[in-house]
GULUMPA-321013 format. One line per 10 residues: their letters; for each residue x, y, z of C-alpha. Coordinates in pm, 1 decimal. Layout:
a) X:Y:Z | ...
***
This chain:
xxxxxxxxxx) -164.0:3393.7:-3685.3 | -35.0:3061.2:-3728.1 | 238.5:3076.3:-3463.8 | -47.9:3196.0:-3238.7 | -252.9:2883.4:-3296.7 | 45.4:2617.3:-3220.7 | 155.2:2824.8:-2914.5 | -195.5:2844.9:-2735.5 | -222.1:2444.5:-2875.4 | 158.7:2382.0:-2688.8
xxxxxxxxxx) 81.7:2565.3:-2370.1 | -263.1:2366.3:-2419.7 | -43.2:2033.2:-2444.8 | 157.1:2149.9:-2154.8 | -138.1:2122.5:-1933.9 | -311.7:1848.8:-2034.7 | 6.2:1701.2:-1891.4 | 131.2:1817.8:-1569.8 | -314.1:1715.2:-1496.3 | -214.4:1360.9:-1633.2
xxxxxxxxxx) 92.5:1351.4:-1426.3 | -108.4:1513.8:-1106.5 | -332.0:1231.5:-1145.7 | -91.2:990.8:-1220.7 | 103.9:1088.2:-855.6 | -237.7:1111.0:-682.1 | -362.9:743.0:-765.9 | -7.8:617.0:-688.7 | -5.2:809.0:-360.3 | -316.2:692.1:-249.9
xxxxxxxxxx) -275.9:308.7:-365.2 | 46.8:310.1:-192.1 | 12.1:565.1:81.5 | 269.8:779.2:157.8 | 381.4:617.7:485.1 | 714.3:647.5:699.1 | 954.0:385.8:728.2 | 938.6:386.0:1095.1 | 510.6:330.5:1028.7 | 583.8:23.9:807.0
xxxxxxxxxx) 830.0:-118.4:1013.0 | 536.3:-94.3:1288.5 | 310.1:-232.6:1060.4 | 518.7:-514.3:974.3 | 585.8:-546.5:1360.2 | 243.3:-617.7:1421.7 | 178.5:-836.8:1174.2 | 441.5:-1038.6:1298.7 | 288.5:-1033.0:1637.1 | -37.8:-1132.4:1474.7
xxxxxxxxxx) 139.7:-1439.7:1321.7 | 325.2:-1547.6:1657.5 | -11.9:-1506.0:1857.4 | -143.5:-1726.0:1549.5 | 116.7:-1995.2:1558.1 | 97.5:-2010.1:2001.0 | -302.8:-2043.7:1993.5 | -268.4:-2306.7:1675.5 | 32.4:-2519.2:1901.7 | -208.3:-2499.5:2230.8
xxxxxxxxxx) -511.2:-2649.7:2012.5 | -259.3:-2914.2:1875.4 | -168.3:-2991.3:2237.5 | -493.4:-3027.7:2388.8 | -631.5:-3221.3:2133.0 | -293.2:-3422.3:2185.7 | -383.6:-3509.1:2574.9 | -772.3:-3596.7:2444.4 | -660.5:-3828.7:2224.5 | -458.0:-3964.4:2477.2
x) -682.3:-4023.0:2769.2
***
């Protein structure tokens, strides 16, 4: 009887961990995502884009406040 009890209590463990470890994957997964590399290197391609557009918009400002100061 006893070897009964700690093998329904093992396969009992068993489970209780693969769900920890399905949940564990799951939460990582989603945090993450599970993207490509060819996605992140798009991602990270626009973002650069984002920060050029940024940087040409911020220079024009700095230039025409540049020919208002000087007139």
């Amino acid at each position: 009887m006893e070897a009964r009890t700690q093998t329904a209590q093992m396969i009992g463990s068993l489970l209780v961990a693969l769900a920890i470890v399905a949940v564990a994957i799951a939460v990582v997964t989603s945090r993450f995502g599970s993207t490509s590399a060819p996605e992140r290197e798009a991602q990270e391609e626009r973002i650069e884009q984002r920060r050029e557009l940024f940087e040409q918009r911020r220079d024009a400002r700095e230039e025409r406040m540049k020919e208002r100061e000087r007139r």
